[in-house]
N, C-alpha and C positions, 0 to 999 in steps of 0.2 A: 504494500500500500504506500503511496507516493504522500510524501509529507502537504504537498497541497490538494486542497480536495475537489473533487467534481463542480464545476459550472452544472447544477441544474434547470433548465427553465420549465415551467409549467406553464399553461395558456389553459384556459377553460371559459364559456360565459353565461352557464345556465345554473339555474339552482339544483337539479340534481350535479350536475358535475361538481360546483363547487363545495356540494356535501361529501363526495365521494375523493376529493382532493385533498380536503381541509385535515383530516389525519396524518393524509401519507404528508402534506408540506411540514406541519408539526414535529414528525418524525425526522424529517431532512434536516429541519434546525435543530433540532436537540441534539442531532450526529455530528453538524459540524459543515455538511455541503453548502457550497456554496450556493442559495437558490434568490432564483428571481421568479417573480407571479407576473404575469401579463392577462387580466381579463379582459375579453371583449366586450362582456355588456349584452350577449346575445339578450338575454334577459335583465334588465336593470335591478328593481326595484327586490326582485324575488332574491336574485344574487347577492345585493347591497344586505341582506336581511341572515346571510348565512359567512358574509365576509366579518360584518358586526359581532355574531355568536361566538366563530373562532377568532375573533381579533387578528386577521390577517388582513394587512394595508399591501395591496398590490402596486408593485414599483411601475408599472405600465396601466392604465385603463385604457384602453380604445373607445369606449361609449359608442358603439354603432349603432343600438337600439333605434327605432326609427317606429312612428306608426304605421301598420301595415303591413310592416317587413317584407319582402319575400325572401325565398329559399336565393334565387340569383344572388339578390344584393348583398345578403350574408356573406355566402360564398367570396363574393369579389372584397367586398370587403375586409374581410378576416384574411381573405390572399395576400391581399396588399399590406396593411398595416402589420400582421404578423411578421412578413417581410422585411418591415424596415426594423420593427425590434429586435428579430433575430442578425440582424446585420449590426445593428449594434451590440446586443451583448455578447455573443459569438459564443454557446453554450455549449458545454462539450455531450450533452442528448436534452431532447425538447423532451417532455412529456405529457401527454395527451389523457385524456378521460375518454372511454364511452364510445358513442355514436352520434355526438350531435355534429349538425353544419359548423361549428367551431372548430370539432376535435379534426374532422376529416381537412379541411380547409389550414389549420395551420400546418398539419403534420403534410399536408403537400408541399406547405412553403418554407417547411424545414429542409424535405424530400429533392427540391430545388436548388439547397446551398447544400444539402450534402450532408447535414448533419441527423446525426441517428435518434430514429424517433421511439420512445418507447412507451408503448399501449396499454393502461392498466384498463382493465378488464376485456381483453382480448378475448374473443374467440368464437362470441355470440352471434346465432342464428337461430332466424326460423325459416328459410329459405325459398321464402318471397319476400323479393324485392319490392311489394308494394304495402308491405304491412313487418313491421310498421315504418311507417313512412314521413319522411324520407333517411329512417334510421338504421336501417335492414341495409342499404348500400354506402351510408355513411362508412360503417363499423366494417364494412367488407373490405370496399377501397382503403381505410387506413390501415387494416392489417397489411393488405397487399404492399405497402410503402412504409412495414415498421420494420424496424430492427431487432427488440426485443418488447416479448408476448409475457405478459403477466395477465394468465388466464386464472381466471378466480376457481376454476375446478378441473377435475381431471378429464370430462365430458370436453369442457371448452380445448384440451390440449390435443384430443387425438383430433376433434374438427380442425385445428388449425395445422397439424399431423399432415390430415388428408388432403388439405390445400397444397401441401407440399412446402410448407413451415418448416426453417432449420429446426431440428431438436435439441441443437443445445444453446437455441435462444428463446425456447418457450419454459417457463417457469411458471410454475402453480403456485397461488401465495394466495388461496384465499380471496374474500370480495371487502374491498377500505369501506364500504358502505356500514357494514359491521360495528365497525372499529369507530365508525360516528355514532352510528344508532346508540350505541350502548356508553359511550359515553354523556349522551344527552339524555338518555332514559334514566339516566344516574344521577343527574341534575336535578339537585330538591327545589331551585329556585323558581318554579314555576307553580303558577297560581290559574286555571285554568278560567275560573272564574272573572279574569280580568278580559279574558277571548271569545267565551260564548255564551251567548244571554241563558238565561235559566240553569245555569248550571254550580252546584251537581244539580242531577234529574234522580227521578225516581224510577225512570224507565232505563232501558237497554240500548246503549249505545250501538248503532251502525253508522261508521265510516263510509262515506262514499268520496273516492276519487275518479274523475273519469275528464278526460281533455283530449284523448288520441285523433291524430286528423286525420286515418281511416275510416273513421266509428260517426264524423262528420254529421249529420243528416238523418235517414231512417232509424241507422242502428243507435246513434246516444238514442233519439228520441224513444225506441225500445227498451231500453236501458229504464232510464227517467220512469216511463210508465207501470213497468215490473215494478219499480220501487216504491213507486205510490200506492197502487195495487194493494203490494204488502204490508204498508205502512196505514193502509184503510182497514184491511183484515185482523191486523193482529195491533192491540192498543197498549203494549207494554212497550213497545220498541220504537225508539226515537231516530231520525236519520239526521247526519251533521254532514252539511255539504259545503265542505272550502271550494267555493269556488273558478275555476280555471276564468282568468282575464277576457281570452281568445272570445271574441264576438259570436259565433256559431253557438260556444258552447255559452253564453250567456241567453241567447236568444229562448233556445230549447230547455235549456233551464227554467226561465220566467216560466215559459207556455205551460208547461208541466208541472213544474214540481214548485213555484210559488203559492204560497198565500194555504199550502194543504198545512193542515194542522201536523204538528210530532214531526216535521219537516224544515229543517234548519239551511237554510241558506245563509253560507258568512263570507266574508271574504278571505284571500288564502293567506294560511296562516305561517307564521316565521317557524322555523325548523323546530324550535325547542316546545311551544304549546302542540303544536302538530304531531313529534314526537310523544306528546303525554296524550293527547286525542287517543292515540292508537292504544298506548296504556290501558287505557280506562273504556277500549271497547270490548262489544261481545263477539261482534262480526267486521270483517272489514270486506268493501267491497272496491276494485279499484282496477285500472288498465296500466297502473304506473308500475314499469321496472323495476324501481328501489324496492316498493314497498311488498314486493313478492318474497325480496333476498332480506329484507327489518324484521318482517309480521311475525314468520317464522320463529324467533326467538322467542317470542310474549305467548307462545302455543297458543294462539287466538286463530280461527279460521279465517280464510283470504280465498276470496271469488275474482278470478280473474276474469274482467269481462273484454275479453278479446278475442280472436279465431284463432289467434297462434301464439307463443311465443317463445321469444329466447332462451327462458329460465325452464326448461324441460327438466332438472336439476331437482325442484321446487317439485313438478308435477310426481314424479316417480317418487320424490320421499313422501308424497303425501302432507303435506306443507302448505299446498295452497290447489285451489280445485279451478281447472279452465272451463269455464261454462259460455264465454261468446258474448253475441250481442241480442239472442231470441228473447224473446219475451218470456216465453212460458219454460224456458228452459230456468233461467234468472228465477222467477218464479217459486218454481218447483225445489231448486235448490234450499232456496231461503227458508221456503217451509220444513225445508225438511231438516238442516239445522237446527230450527226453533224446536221441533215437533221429535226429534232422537237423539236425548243425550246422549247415548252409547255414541252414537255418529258423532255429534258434534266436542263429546272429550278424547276421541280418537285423532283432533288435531294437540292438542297437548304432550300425546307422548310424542310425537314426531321430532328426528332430532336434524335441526337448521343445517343443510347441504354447504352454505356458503361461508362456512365458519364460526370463530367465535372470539373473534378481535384483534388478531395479528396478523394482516394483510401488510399494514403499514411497515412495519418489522422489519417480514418477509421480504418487504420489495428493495427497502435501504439494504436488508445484507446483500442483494443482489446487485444494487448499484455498487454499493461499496466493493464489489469484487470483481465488477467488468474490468480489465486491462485498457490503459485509457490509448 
């Protein structure tokens, strides 16, 4: 080991990435690397809310955020700006999060200047490219242009295996997603009551997340309607719904699931009450990534409502149930968690695929030992 240490930079600009960063950067300083943050901002307000929790001041902001955004403008823009920061701090490996237009878009413009990119949570598929989207060919192309694979399971290592991934620059370390969850879940300072009106309740907490821009249209509004459904039949269980910014899903949201009784619409919440939300549920229901690889932990059951996903990981331990976007399928489910405890404490013994808090660890001893 060479007496100076690793130039690391990270770039990320959404709020799940910079949840799943904020460990492993933590970890980079307590080591000693030399690291620099550059966020873009894909996300503002969500990101600004997770930068605050870990106390991470990033030496670069981009601010792209724009209303409207599209996927091009992303793109070009994270091309370019990423660009000129890498040309100034000259990093000896970029590091990237995930699948978002961010992560794929700098790790090109690292890919450019030649500098080695390395992919935490490499290796994820559901193998369409149009779900979820445009996240499914984000995470594809940045493997294709990384260097080194920190696939969070042993699933994720043979897929990246079969692409024809060197093998001895894919490394299993667990998912940083973890290694947040549990340290925020750990955090007494949270008072839940300051975030959601009537609360505590006397009733049974359901979680709903849902913003996927496949699910768009028929399918949220499917979604939304099952819930109400449910939440009309059965009068003990309350639904809390942080709501996703994206207009679509605002729209479908009002039409549906306003103004019903036991039906919580708020707005989204900062990492840390969010984290205790899920705490203090009985069900969660939700199309988000993270919250497949967190829930797991709290042995609380997880409805994934999507056609496919990633975390196949989650599916086989029995950890979370893919049920879609059908109505009666949703439905069906929900009652029947209510309706069979046998069923429904048979998510408790299930033991979490994606680890149990040392991703971060993991990845530094593997930086620390690349040959520079």
């Amino acid at each position: 080991m060479t007496e100076k240490r690793k130039k690391i930079m990270m770039v990320f600009g959404t709020r799940p990435e910079a949840i799943k960063m904020a460990p492993l950067y933590l970890e980079l300083k307590r080591r000693g690397f030399q690291t620099v943050v550059c966020v873009t901002a894909q996300h503002r307000e969500l990101l600004d809310q997770v930068l605050e929790l870990f106390e991470i001041v990033p030496e670069y902001d981009l601010n792209i955020m724009k209303q409207n955004q599209s996927l091009d403008y992303i793109t070009s823009e994270v091309l370019v700006k990423v660009g000129k920061v890498l040309d100034d701090v000259k990093p000896d490996i970029l590091l990237v999060h995930g699948d978002t237009t961010t992560t794929f878009s700098a790790a090109l413009s690292a890919f450019y200047r030649k500098i080695p990119v390395g992919h935490v949570e490499a290796g994820l598929r559901t193998d369409n490219i149009y779900s979820p989207f445009p996240e499914e060919i984000n995470r594809r192309l940045t493997d294709d242009i990384t260097t080194y694979y920190f696939a969070p399971t042993q699933a994720n290592k043979d897929r990246l295996l079969s692409e024809g991934k060197t093998a001895d620059n894919i490394f299993i370390t667990e998912n940083t997603v973890i290694d947040a969850f549990l340290t925020v879940a750990n955090n007494k300072n949270c008072s839940l009551e300051d975030w959601i009106p009537e609360f505590p309740t006397t009733k049974k907490i359901i979680t709903l997340t849902a913003h996927r821009r496949e699910s768009f249209g028929i399918k949220l509004r499917n979604i939304f309607k099952a819930i109400k459904e449910f939440i009309i039949q059965n009068k003990d269980y309350r639904v809390i719904y942080p709501v996703h910014p994206n207009p679509n899903v605002l729209k479908a949201a009002d039409e549906i699931l306003k103004n019903v009784d036991r039906i919580n619409l708020i707005e989204p919440l900062p990492y840390l009450p969010f984290v205790h939300l899920l705490k203090n549920s009985h069900i969660v229901l939700t199309d988000s990534g993270g919250i497949q690889e967190e829930v797991p932990s709290l042995g609380i059951p997880v409805m994934v409502l999507r056609e496919e996903t990633e975390r196949l990981e989650a599916v086989k331990a029995g950890t979370v149930k893919l049920v879609g976007t059908d109505y009666k399928i949703i439905l069906d489910e929900l009652q029947k968690l209510v309706s069979n405890k046998q069923y429904y404490d048979s998510y408790k013994t299930k033991k979490n695929p994606y680890g149990t808090g040392n991703a971060s660890r993991l990845i530094c001893n593997v930086l620390e030992n690349i040959e520079e």
